[in-house]
C-alpha positions as CSV (number, residue, x, y, z in Angstrom):
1,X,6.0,12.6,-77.3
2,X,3.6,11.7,-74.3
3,X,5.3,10.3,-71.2
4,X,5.9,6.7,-70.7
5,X,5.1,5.2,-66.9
6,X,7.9,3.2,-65.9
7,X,6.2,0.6,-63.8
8,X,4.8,-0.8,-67.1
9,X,7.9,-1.9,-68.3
10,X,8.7,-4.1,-65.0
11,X,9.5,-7.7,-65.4
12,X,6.0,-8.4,-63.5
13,X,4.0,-5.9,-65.5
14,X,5.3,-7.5,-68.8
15,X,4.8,-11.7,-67.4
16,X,1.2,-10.7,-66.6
17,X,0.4,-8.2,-69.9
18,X,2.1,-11.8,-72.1
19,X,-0.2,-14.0,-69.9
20,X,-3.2,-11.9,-70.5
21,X,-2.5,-11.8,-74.4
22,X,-2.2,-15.6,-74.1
23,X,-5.5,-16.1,-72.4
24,X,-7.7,-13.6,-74.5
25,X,-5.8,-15.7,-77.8
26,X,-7.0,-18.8,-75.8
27,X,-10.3,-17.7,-75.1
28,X,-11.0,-16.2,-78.8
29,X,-9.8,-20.4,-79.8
30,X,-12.7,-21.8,-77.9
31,X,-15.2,-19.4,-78.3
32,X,-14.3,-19.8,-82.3
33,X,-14.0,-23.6,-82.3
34,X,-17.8,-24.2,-80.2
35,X,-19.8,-21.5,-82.9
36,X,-18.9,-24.3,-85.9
37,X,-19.0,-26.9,-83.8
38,X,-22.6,-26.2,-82.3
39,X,-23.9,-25.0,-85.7
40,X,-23.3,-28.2,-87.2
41,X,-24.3,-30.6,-84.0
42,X,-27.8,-29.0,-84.8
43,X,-28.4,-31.2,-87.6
44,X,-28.3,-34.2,-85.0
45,X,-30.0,-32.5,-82.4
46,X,-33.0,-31.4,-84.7
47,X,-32.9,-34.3,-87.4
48,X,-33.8,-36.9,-85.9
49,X,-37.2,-35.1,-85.1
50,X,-37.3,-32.8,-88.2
51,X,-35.0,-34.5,-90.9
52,X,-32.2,-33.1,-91.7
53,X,-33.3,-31.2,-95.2
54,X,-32.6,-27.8,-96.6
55,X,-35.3,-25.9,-94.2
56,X,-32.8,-27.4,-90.9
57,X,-29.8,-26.0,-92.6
58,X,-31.2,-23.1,-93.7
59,X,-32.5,-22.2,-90.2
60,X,-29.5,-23.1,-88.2
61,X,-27.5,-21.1,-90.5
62,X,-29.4,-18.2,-90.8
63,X,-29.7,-18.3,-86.9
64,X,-25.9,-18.6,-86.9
65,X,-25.6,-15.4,-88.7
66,X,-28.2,-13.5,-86.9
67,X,-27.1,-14.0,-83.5
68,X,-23.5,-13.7,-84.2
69,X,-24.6,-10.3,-85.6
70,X,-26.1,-9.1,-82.8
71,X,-23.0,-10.6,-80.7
72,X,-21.1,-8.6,-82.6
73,X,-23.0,-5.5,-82.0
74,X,-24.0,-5.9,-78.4
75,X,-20.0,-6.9,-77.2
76,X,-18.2,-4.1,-79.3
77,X,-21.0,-1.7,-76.9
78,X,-19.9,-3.4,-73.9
79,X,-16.3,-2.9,-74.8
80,X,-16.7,0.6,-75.2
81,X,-17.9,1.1,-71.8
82,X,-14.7,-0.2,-70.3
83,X,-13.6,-3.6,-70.8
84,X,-13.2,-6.3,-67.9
85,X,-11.8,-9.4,-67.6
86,X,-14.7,-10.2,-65.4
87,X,-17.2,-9.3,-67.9
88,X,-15.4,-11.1,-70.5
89,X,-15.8,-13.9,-68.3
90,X,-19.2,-13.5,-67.4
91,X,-19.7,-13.7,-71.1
92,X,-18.1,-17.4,-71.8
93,X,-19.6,-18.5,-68.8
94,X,-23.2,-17.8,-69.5
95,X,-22.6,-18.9,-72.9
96,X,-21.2,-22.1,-71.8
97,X,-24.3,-23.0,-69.2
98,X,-26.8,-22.5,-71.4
99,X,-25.2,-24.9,-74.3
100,X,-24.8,-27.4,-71.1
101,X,-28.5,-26.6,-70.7
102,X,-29.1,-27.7,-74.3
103,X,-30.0,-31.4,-73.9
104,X,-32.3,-30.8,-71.3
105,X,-34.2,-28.1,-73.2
106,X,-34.2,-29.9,-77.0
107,X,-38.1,-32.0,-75.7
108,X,-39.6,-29.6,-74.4
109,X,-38.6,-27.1,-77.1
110,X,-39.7,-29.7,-79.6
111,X,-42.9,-31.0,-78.7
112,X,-44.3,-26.9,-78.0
113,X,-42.9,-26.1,-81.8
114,X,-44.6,-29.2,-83.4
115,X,-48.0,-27.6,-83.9
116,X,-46.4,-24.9,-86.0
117,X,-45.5,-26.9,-89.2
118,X,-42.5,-28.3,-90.0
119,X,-41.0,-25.1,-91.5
120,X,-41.8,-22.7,-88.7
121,X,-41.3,-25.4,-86.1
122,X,-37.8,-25.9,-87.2
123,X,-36.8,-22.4,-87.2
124,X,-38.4,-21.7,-83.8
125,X,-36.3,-25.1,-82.3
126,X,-33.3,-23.7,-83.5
127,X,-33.3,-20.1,-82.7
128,X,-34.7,-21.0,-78.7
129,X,-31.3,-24.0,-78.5
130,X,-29.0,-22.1,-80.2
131,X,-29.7,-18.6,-80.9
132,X,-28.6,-17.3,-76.8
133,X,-25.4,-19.0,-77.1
134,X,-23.8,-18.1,-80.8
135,X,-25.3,-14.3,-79.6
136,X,-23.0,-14.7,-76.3
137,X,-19.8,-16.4,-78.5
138,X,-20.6,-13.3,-81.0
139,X,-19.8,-11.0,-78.4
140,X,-16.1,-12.6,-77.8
141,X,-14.2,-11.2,-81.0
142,X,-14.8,-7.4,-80.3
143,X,-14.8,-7.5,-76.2
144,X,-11.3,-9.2,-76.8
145,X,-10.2,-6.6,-78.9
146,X,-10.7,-3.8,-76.8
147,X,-9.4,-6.0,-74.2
148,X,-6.0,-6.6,-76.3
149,X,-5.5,-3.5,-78.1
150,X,-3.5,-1.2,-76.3
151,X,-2.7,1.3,-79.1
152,X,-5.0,2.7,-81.7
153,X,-2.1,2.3,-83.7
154,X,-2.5,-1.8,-83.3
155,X,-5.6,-2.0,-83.1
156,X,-5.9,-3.4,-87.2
157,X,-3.3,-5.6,-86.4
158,X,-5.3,-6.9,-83.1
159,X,-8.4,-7.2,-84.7
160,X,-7.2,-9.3,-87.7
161,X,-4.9,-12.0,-85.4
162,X,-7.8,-12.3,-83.4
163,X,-10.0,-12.8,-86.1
164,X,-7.6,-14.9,-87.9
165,X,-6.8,-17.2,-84.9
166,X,-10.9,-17.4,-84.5
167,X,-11.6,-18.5,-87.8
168,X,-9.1,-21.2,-88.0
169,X,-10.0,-22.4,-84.8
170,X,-13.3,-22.9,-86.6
171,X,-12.5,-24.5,-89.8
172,X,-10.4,-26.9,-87.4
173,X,-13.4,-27.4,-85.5
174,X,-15.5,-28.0,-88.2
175,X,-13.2,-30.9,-89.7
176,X,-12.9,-32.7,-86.7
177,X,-16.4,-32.5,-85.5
178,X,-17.9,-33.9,-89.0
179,X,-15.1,-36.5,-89.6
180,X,-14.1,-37.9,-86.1
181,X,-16.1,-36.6,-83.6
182,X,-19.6,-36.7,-84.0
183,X,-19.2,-40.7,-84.9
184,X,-17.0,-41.5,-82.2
185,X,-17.9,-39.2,-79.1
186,X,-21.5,-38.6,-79.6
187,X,-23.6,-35.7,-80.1
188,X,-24.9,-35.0,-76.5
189,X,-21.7,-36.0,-75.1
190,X,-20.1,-33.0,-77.3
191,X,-22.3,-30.8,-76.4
192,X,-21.2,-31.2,-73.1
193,X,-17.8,-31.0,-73.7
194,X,-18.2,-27.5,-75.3
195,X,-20.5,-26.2,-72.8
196,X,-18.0,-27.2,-69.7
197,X,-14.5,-25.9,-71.8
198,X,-16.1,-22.8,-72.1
199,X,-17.2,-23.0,-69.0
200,X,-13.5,-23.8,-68.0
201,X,-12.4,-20.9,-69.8
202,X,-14.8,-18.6,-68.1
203,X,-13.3,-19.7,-64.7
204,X,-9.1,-19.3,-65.3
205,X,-10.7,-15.4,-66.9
206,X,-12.2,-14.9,-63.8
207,X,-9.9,-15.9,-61.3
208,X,-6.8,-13.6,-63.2
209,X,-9.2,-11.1,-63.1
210,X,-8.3,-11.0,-59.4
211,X,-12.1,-10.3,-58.3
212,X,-13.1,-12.6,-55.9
213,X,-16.6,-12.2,-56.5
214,X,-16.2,-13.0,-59.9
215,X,-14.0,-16.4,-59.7
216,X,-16.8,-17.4,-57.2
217,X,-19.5,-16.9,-59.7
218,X,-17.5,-19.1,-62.0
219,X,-17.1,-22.0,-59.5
220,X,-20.7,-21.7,-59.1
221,X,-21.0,-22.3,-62.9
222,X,-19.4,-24.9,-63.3
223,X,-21.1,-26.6,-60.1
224,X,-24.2,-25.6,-61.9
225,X,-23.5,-27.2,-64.9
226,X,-22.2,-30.2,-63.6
227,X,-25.3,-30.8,-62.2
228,X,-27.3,-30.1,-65.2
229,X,-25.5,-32.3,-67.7
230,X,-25.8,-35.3,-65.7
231,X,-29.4,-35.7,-65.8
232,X,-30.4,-34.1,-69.1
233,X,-30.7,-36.2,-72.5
234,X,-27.6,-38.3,-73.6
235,X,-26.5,-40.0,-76.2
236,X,-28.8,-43.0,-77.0
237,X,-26.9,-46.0,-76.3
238,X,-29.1,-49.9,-77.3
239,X,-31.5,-51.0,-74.6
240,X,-32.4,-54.2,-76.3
241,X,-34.8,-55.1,-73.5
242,X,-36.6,-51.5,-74.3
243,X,-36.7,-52.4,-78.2
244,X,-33.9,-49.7,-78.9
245,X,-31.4,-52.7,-81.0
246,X,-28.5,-50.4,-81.9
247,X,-28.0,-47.1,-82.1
248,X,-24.8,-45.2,-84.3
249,X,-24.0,-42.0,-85.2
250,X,-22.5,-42.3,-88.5
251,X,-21.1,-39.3,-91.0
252,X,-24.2,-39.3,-92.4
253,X,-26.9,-39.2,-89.9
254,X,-28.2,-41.0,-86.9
255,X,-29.1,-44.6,-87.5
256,X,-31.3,-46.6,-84.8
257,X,-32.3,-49.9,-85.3
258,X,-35.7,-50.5,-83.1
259,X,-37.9,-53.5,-82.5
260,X,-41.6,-52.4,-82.2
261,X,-44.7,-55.4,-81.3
262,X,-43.7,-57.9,-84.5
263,X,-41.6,-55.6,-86.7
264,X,-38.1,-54.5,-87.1
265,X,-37.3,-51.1,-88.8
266,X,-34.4,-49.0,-89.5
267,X,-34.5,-45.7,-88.7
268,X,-32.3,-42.6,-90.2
269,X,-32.6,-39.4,-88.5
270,X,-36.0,-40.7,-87.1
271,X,-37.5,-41.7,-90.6
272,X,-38.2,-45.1,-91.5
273,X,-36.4,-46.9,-94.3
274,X,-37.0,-50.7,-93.8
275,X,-39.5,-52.3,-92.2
276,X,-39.2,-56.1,-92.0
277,X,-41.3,-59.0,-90.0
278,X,-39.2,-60.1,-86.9
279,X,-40.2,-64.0,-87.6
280,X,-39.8,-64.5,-91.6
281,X,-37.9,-60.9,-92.5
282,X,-40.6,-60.3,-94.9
283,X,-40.7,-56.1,-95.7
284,X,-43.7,-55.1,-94.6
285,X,-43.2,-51.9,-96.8
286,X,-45.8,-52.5,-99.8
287,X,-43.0,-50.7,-102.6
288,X,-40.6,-53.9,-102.1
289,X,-43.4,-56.2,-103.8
290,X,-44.0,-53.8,-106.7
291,X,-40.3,-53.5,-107.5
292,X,-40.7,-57.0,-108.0
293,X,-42.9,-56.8,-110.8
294,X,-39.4,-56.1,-112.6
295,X,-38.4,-59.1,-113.0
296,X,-41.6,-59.7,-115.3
297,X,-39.6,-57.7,-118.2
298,X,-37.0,-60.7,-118.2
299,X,-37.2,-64.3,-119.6
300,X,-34.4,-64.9,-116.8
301,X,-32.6,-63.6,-113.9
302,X,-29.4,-61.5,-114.4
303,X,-27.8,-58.6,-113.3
304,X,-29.2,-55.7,-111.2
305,X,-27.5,-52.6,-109.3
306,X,-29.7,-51.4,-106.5
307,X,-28.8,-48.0,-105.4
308,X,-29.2,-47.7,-101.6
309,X,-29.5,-50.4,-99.5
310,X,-31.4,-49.9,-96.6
311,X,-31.6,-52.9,-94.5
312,X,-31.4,-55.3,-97.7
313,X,-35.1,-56.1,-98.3
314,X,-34.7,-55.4,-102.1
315,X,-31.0,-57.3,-102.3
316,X,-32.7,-60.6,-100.6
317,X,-35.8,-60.6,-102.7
318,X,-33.7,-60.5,-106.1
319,X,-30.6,-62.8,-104.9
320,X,-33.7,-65.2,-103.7
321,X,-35.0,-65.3,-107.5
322,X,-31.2,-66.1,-108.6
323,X,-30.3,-62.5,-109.8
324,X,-26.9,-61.0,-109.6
325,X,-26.7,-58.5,-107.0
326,X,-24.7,-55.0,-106.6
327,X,-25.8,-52.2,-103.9
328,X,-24.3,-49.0,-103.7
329,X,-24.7,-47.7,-100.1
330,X,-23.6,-44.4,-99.3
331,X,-23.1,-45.4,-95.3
332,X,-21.1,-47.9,-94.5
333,X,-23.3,-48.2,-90.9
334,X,-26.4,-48.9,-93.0
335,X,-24.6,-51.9,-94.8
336,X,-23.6,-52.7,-91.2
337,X,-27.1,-52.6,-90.0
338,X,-28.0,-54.5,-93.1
339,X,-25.8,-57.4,-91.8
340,X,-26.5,-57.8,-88.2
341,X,-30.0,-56.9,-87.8
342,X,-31.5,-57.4,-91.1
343,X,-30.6,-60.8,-91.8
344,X,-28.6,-59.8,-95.0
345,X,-26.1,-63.0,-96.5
346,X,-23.0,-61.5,-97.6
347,X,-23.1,-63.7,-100.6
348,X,-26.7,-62.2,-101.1
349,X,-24.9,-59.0,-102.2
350,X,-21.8,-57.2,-103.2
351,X,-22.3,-53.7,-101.5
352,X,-20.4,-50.9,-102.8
353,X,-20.4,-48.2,-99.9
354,X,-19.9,-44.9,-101.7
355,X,-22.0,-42.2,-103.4
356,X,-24.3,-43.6,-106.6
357,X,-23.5,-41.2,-108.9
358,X,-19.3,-41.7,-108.5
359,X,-20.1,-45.3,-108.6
360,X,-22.0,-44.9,-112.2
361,X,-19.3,-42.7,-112.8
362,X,-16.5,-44.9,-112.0
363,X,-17.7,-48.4,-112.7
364,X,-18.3,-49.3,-116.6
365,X,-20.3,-52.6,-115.4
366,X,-23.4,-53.0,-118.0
367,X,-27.2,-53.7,-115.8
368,X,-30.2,-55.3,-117.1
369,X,-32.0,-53.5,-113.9
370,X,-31.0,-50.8,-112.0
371,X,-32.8,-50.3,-109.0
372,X,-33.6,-46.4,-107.3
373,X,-34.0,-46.7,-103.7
374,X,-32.1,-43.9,-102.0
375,X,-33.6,-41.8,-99.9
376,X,-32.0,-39.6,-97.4
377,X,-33.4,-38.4,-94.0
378,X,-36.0,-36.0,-95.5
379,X,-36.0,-36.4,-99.1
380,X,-34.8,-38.0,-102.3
381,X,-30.9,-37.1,-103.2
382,X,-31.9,-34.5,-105.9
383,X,-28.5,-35.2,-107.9
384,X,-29.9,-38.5,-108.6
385,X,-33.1,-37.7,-110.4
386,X,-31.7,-35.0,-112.8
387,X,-31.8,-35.3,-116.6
388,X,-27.5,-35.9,-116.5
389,X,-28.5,-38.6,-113.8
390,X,-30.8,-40.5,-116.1
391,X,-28.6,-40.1,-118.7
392,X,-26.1,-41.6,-117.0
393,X,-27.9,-44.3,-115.8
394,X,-28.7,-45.1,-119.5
395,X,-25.1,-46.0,-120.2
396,X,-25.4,-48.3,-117.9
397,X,-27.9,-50.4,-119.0
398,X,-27.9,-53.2,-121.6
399,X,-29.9,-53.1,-124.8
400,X,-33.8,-53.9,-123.2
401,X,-32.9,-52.6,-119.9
402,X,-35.2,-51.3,-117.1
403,X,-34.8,-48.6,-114.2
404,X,-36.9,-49.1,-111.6
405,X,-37.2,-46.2,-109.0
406,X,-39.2,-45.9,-105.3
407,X,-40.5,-42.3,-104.4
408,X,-42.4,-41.3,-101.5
409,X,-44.9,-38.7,-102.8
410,X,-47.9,-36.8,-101.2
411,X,-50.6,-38.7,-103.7
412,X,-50.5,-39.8,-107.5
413,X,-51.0,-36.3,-108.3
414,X,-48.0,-35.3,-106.8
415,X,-45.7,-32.8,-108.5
416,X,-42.3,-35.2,-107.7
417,X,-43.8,-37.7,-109.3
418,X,-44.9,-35.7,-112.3
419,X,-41.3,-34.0,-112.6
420,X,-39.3,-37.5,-112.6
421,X,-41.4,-39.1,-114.7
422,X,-41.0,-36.0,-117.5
423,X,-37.2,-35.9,-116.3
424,X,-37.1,-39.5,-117.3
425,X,-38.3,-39.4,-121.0
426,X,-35.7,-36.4,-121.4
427,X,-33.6,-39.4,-121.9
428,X,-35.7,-42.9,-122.4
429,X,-38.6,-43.5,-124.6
430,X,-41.0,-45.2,-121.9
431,X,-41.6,-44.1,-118.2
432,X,-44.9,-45.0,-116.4
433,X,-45.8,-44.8,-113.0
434,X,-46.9,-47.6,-110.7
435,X,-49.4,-46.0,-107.3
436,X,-49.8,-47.7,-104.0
437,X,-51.2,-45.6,-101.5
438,X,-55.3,-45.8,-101.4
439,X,-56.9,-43.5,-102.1
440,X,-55.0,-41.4,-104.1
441,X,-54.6,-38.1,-102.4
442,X,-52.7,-40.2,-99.4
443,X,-49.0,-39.9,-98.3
444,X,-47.8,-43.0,-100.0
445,X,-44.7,-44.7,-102.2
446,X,-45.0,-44.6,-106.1
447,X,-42.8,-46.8,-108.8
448,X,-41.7,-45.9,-111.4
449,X,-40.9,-48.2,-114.0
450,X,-38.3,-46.6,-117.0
451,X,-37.1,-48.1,-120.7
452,X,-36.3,-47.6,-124.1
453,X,-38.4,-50.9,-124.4
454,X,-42.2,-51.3,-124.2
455,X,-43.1,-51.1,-120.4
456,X,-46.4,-53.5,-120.5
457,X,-45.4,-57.0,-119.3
458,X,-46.0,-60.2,-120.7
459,X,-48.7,-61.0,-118.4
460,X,-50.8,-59.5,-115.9
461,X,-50.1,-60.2,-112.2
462,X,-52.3,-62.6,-110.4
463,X,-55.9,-62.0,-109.2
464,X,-54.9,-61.5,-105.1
465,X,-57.1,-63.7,-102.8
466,X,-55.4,-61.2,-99.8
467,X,-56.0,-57.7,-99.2
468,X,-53.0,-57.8,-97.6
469,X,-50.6,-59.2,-99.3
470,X,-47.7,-59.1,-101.8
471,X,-50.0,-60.3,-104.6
472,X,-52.3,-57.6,-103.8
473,X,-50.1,-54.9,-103.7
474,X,-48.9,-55.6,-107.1
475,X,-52.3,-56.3,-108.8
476,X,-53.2,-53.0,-107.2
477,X,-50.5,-50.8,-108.0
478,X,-50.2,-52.5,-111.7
479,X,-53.7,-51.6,-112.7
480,X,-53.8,-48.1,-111.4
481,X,-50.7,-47.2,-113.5
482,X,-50.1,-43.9,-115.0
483,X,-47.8,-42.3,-117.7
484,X,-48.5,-38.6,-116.1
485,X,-51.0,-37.2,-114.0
486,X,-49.3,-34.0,-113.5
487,X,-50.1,-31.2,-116.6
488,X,-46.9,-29.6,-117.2
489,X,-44.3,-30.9,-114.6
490,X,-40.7,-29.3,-115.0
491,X,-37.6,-31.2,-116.3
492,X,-35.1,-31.3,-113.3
493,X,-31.3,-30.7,-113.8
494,X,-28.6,-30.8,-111.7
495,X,-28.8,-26.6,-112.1
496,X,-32.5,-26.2,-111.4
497,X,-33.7,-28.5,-109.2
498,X,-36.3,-28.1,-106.4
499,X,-37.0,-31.6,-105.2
500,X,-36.0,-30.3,-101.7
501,X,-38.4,-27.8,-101.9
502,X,-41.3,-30.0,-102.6
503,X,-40.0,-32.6,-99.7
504,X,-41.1,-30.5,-97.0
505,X,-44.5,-31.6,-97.0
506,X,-44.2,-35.2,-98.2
507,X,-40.9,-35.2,-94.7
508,X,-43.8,-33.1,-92.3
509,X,-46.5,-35.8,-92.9
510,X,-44.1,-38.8,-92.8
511,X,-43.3,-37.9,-89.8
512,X,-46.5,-37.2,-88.4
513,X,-47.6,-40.5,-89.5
514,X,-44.7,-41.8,-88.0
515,X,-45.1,-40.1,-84.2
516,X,-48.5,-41.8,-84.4
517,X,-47.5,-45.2,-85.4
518,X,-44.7,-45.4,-82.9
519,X,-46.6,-43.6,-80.1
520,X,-45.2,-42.0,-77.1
521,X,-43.7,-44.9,-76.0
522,X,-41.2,-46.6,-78.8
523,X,-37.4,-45.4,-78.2
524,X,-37.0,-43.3,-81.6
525,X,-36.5,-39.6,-80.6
C-alpha cells in the first residue's frame, strides 16, 4: 500500500478534478461531433466544382481515415511527454482556425488542382481543406486520455467512455447535419459554426489551465477567426440582378437556378440539368426533341411516367401533345424549382417526389411510356440501369410499351452506352440507340429507345430546313441510329455494376465544357 496525499481528497481538489473530467468529456463531444460533421460538409464544398461521385467520397473518406490516423499517433506521443491542459488546448484551437479558414481557402485550392484531372484534383482539394484539421481532432481521443486517466488500473475504462462518448457524439452529428442542418443553416455558415465552438472550446481549456499566456493565445484565436470568417466565402444567397435566381441546399445536393444572356438553366452540384429559352421556355437541350420521337410508336396520346424531373421540359412537351403525365422526382426542391422558375403547370404533371425504384416498386399503375431522365450530380443512378431495374420497369408497361432513356456518354462508342443497351435486351426484345453529339467521338447525350415491339416507326421524321432546330435534331439523331457499337459490353446488375466508374470522364469533361460555357463570370461555383 503506497501512501495517499491528503490534500487530494479536499473539497476544492475534488470540485476542480469533477470540473476537469467534465470539460475533457465536453471537449472529446465537440471534437467528435465536427470529424462527421466536416467529413460530410465536403461533399457540398467540393461538389459543386467536382460532382459529388464515388471518387469525392472515396477521397474524403480515405482522407478521414488517414489523418485521424496519424492524429491518433502523433497525440498519444504528445501525451506521453506530459500532458497539458494548455496543449490540449492548443490543439482544438488550431484545429478550429483552420476549419474557419476553410471558406477562404476552397478557390484557391480548387482552381491550382484543376489541371490535375478530376481524380487527382479531387483528392488533392480534399486532403489540403481537410486533412490538417481531422489530423488535429485525431489527436483529441488519446491526449484526453492521458489527461483523464489517473490510474493504470482505469485507464480501459477511461479510454472506452471517452471513445464511447466520441462516437455518439458523431453518429449524432451525422444525423443532424444530413437531415436538418445542411438544408436549413447552410454549408459555409456550418463550417463556421464548427470552427468557432471548437474554437470556444479551446478558450474555457485554456483559461482553467490557469496559464495566462495560454488563455491569451486563445482570445487571440478567436479574434483571429472572427476576422477571417467574415470575409471568406458564404453561403450563396439569389442575386437576381447578378443572374444567380435561387439558390437551396436540399438533402440531395446544391441546386442553383441561374439566368445566363437568353437562357435559364438548373444547376445540381454545378452540372447542368435543364436548359430552357427565357422568352418561349423552349429546352435548348437537343435530347428533349428526340425523346419526342416517342410519341411516333402511338396512334394516340396516353399515359407516360417520366423518371426525374428536372426543371419539367420533358412533362410540358408530353402534357402539350395531350398525354397523361406522372414524374417521379427524387428532390422535392427540384419539383420546386420546376414550378417557380421553369414555368411548370401543376395540372401539366402529377410529381411523385421519391426515389424511382420504390415508386416502380410501390405503385402497380400500367405505362404505355416510361421515360429515363435521372441523372444525379456526376453520373446516372446505377440502381436504375441494372438488369432487376429493367425488369422491373417491364411490369410496368402495357402490351406495345416503350422505355425511353437519356444518357450522357463520352461518344457513340461509349462503353455506358454499349452496357445499357446489352443490359436492356437482358429483359426486352428491341433496344436501339438514338446519337446526337457530332461528330461522334464528342461528349454528347444518347437515347435509347427500348420494346418488346418493333422499334422502327411508322414514318420517318421530316427533312429539317434548320440546322438548328428540333426537326433537325431528330432527323439527325434518327438516321444515325445504332443497335450496338460496343463489341462485348457487360450486363450490369445491381451486384456488379461500374457505371460510376466509367462517369468520371464523361463528369470531368462536362464540366470542363461547362467552366467554358459559363466563363469566369456567371454565379455557378
Amino acid at each position: 500500500m503506497g501512501s495517499t496525499d491528503p490534500v487530494s481528497f479536499t473539497p476544492s481538489r475534488l470540485r476542480e478534478s469533477q470540473m476537469m473530467s467534465l470539460l475533457i468529456y465536453f471537449a472529446v463531444i465537440v471534437s467528435g461531433a465536427s470529424v462527421l460533421a466536416i467529413e460530410m460538409l465536403g461533399t457540398r464544398i467540393l461538389g459543386p466544382f467536382y460532382g459529388v461521385s464515388l471518387y469525392l467520397w472515396s477521397a474524403l473518406i480515405s482522407v478521414t481515415l488517414a489523418a485521424l490516423s496519424l492524429g491518433y499517433s502523433i497525440g498519444g506521443r504528445w501525451a506521453d511527454r506530459g500532458p497539458s491542459l494548455a496543449r490540449f488546448a492548443m490543439i482544438l484551437g488550431v484545429a478550429g482556425l483552420w476549419i474557419c479558414l476553410i471558406p477562404w481557402l476552397r478557390s484557391p485550392i480548387l482552381v491550382a488542382a484543376e489541371p490535375l484531372g478530376l481524380r487527382t484534383a479531387v483528392l488533392i482539394a480534399a486532403t489540403l481543406l481537410f486533412f490538417p484539421p481531422l489530423a488535429l481532432l485525431g489527436m483529441v481521443s488519446p491526449y484526453a486520455i492521458r489527461l483523464k486517466a489517473t490510474r493504470v488500473e482505469t485507464v480501459g475504462t477511461t479510454a472506452g467512455n471517452l471513445f464511447a462518448v466520441s462516437t455518439i457524439a458523431s453518429v449524432i452529428s451525422a444525423v443532424a447535419t444530413g437531415f436538418l442542418l445542411i438544408p436549413n443553416v447552410g454549408v459555409y455558415s456550418l463550417v463556421t459554426i464548427i470552427g468557432v465552438a471548437l474554437l470556444v472550446t479551446a478558450a474555457i481549456v485554456s483559461i482553467l489551465s490557469r496559464q495566462r499566456r495560454f488563455a491569451w493565445s486563445a482570445v487571440l484565436l478567436l479574434a483571429a477567426a472572427g476576422a477571417v470568417v467574415i470575409p471568406g466565402d458564404s453561403d450563396p444567397a439569389a442575386r437576381p440582378e447578378e443572374g444567380l435566381l435561387a439558390v437551396r441546399q436540399s438533402l440531395y445536393g446544391e441546386i442553383r437556378v441561374v439566368d445566363v444572356n437568353d437562357t435559364r438553366h438548373l444547376l445540381i452540384d454545378g452540372g447542368t440539368h435543364t436548359i430552357v429559352d427565357r422568352t418561349t421556355g423552349e429546352s435548348r437541350f437537343a435530347y428533349v426533341h428526340v425523346v419526342d420521337l416517342a410519341r411516333g410508336y402511338f396512334a394516340e396520346p396516353g399515359d407516360v411516367l417520366l423518371v426525374g424531373l428536372g426543371g419539367g421540359s420533358v412533362a410540358k412537351n408530353f402534357a402539350a401533345a395531350g398525354w397523361k403525365v406522372d414524374a417521379v422526382e427524387i428532390d422535392p426542391v427540384i419539383t420546386e424549382m420546376a414550378h417557380t422558375h421553369f414555368g411548370l403547370g401543376a395540372d401539366e404533371a402529377t410529381v411523385f417526389d421519391m426515389d424511382a425504384r420504390q415508386y416502380l416498386m410501390t405503385h402497380d399503375k400500367l405505362y404505355d411510356l416510361i421515360i429515363m431522365d435521372a441523372f444525379g450530380s456526376s453520373s446516372i443512378p446505377f440502381h436504375l440501369v441494372t438488369t432487376e431495374a429493367f425488369a422491373l420497369l417491364r411490369t410496368r408497361l402495357r402490351p406495345g410499351g416503350v422505355v425511353a432513356m437519356n444518357v450522357e456518354a463520352l461518344g457513340w462508342d461509349d462503353i455506358l452506352v454499349g452496357a445499357l443497351l446489352a443490359t436492356a435486351r437482358t429483359q426486352f426484345a428491341n433496344a436501339v440507340a438514338l446519337p446526337i453529339a457530332e461528330p461522334p467521338d464528342r461528349l454528347g447525350n444518347v437515347v435509347l429507345f427500348i420494346s418488346d415491339r418493333s422499334l422502327e416507326l411508322a414514318e420517318d421524321p421530316p427533312v429539317p430546313l434548320d440546322r438548328f432546330s428540333a426537326e433537325y435534331n431528330r432527323a439527325h439523331a434518327w438516321d444515325n441510329r445504332f443497335e450496338s457499337r460496343t463489341a462485348a459490353a457487360p450486363i450490369l446488375t445491381d451486384e456488379l455494376n461500374p457505371v460510376d466508374v466509367w462517369a468520371e470522364r464523361i463528369n470531368q469533361a462536362a464540366r470542363r465544357q461547362l467552366r467554358e460555357y459559363f466563363g469566369g463570370n456567371a454565379p455557378i461555383w
